[in-house]
C-alpha positions as CSV (number, residue, x, y, z in Angstrom):
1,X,84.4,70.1,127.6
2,X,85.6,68.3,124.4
3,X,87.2,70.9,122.9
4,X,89.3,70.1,119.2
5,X,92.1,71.6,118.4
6,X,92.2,73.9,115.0
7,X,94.1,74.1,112.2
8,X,96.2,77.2,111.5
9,X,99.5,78.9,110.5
10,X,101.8,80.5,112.6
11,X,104.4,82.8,111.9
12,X,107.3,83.7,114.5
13,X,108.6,87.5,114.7
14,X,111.8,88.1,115.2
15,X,110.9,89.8,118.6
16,X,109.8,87.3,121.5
17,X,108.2,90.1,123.2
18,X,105.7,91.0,119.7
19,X,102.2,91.4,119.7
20,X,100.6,88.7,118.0
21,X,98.0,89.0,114.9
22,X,95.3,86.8,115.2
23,X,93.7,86.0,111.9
24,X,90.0,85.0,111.5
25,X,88.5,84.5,107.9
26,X,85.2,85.0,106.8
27,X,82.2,82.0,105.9
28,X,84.2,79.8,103.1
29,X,87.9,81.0,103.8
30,X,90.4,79.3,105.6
31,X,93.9,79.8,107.7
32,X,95.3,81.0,104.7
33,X,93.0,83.3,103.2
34,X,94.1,86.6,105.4
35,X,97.7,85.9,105.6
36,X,98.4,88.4,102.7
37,X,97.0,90.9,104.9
38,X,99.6,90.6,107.8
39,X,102.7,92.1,106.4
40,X,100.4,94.9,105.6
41,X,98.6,95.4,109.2
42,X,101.1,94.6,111.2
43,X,104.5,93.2,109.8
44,X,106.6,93.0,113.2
45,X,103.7,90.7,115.0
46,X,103.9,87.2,115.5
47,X,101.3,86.2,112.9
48,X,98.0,83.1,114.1
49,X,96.1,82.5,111.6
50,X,93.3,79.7,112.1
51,X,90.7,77.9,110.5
52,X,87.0,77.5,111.7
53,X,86.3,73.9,113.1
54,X,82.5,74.0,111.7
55,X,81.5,73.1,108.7
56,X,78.8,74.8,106.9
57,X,77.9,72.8,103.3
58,X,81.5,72.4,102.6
59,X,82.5,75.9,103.5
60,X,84.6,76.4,106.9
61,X,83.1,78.6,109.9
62,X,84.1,79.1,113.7
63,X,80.3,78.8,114.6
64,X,76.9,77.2,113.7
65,X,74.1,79.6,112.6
66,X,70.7,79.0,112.1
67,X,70.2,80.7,109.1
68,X,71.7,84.3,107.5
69,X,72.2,87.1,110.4
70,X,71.0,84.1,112.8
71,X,73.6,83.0,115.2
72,X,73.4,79.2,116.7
73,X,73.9,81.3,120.2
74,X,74.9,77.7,122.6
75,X,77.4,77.0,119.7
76,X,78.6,80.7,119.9
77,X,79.5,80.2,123.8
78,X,81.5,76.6,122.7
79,X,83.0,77.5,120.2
80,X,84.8,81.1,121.6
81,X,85.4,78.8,124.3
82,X,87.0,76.3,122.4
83,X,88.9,78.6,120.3
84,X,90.2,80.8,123.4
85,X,91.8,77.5,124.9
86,X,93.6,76.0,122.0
87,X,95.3,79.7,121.9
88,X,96.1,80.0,125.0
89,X,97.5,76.0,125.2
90,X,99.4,77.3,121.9
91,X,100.9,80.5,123.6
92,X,102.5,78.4,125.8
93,X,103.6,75.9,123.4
94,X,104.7,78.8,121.3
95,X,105.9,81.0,123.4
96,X,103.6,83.9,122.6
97,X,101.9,86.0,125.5
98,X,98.1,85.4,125.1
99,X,97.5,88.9,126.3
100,X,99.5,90.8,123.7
101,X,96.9,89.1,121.0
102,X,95.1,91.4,118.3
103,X,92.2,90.1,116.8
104,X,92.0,90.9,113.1
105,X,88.4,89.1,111.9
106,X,86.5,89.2,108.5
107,X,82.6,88.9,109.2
108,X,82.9,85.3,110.6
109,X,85.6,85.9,112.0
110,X,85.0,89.2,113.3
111,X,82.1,87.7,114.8
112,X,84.0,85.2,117.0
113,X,86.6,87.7,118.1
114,X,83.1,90.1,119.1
115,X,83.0,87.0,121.1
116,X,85.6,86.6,122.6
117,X,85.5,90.4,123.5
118,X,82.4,89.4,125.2
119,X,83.1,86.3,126.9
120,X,86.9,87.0,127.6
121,X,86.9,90.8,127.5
122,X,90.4,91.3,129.4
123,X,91.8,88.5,126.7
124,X,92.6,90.1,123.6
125,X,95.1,93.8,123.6
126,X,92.6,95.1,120.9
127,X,90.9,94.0,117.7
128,X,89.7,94.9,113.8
129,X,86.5,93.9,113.2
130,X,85.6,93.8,109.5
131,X,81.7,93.7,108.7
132,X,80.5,92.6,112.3
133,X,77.6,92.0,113.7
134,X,77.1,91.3,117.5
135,X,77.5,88.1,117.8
136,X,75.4,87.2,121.5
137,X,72.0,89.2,122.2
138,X,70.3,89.6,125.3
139,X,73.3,90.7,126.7
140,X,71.8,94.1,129.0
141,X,74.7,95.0,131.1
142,X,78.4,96.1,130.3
143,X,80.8,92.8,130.4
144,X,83.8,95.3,131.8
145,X,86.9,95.2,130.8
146,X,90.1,97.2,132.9
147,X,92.0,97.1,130.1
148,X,90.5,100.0,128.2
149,X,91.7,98.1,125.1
150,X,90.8,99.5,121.5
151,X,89.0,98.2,119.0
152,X,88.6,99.0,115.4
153,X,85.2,98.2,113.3
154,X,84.2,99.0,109.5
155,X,81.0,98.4,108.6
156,X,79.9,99.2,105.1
157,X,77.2,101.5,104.1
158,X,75.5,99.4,101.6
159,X,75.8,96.4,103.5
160,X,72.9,93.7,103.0
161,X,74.3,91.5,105.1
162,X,74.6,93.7,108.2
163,X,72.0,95.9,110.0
164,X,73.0,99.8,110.6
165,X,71.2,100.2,113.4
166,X,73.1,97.0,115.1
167,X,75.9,97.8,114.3
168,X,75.9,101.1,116.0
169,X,74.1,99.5,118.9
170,X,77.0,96.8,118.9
171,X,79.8,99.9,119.1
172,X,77.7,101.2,122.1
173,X,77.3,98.3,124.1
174,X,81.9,98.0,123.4
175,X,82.0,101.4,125.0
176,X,79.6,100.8,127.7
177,X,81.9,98.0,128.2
178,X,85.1,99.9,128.4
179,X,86.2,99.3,125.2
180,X,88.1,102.3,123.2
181,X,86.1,102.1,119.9
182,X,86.8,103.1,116.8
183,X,84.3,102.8,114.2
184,X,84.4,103.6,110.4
185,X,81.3,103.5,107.4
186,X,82.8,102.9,104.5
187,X,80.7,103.2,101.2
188,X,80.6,99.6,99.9
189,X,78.5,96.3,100.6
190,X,80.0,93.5,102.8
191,X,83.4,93.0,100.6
192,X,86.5,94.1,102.2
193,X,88.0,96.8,100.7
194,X,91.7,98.3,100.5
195,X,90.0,101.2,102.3
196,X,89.0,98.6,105.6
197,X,92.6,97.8,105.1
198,X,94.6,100.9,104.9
199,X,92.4,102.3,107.8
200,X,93.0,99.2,110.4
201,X,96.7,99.2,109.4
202,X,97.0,102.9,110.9
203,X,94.8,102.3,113.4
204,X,97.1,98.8,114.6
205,X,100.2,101.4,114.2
206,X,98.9,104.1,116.6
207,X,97.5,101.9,119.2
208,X,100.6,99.1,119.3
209,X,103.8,101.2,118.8
């Protein structure tokens, strides 16, 4: 496949052996717009931060959609797939281990990590998904993961972005899959919130002492 590599910032921890934070941004953002956020979830990690190599109108994405809540589903697949090897060839450039990666996504971005969930589910030690909505359909069986690994979703209550009722179904289908979800409504729209924030940040301390 022709995969391209991605733009991004990374952040060394003093510890070799950290867990890394893997920053995804939302439609518009870039590698830099969730970096404030990392001293805050998880200050000790190794810190990846990258940018989406689609281009909506100007406005950075990690995949192509067909219009709003309508995923380009072929470009989903690439694109995860893309994104999974450049961190991996990264890791071992780096000297991160892929496996002790945390996903911490912002619509978009949550979306791709969903994805990678799905496609790669022993890949990532956990993630945070902010406002997500599943991001392959048709999808009937469990994609089983050993690992058990948690993950973390808010969704908000007056969301017009996001669907309830997927959202739930989403959480399901991450439990039938072996996932250890944790899922939160929080009363807003699809804004992140120091609430999303505060509530991922204990959840990243619990489940990666």
């Amino acid at each position: 496949m022709d995969f391209k590599p991605m733009q991004y910032i990374y952040q060394p921890a003093a510890n070799n052996d950290a867990y890394t934070l893997l920053l995804l941004h939302g439609t518009g953002g870039d590698e830099k717009d969730l970096l404030p956020l990392a001293p805050v979830l998880a200050k000790d990690f190794h810190v990846l931060s990258l940018r989406g190599n689609v281009s909506e109108h100007g406005m950075p994405r990690f995949f192509r959609r067909l219009g709003m809540g309508i995923f380009d589903e072929e470009d989903v697949h690439f694109r995860t797939h893309e994104m999974v090897h450049f961190i991996r060839q990264l890791a071992a450039e780096k000297g991160f281990d892929s496996n002790k990666t945390v996903a911490a996504g912002y619509s978009n971005g949550a979306n791709i990590a969903g994805a990678v969930l799905m496609l790669y589910p022993e890949l990532l030690a956990g993630a945070v998904l902010f406002r997500p909505m599943q991001p392959l359909q048709g999808i009937e069986d469990p994609f089983d993961t050993s690992r058990q690994q948690p993950v973390f979703m808010s969704s908000g209550t007056q969301d017009g972005t996001v669907n309830a009722a997927d959202t739930e179904a989403y959480a399901t289908l991450l439990s039938a899959s072996g996932f250890r979800v944790s899922a939160h409504h929080i009363n807003t729209g699809h804004n992140l919130t120091q609430q999303d924030i505060d509530l991922a940040a204990s959840w990243i301390k619990e489940n990666f002492k």
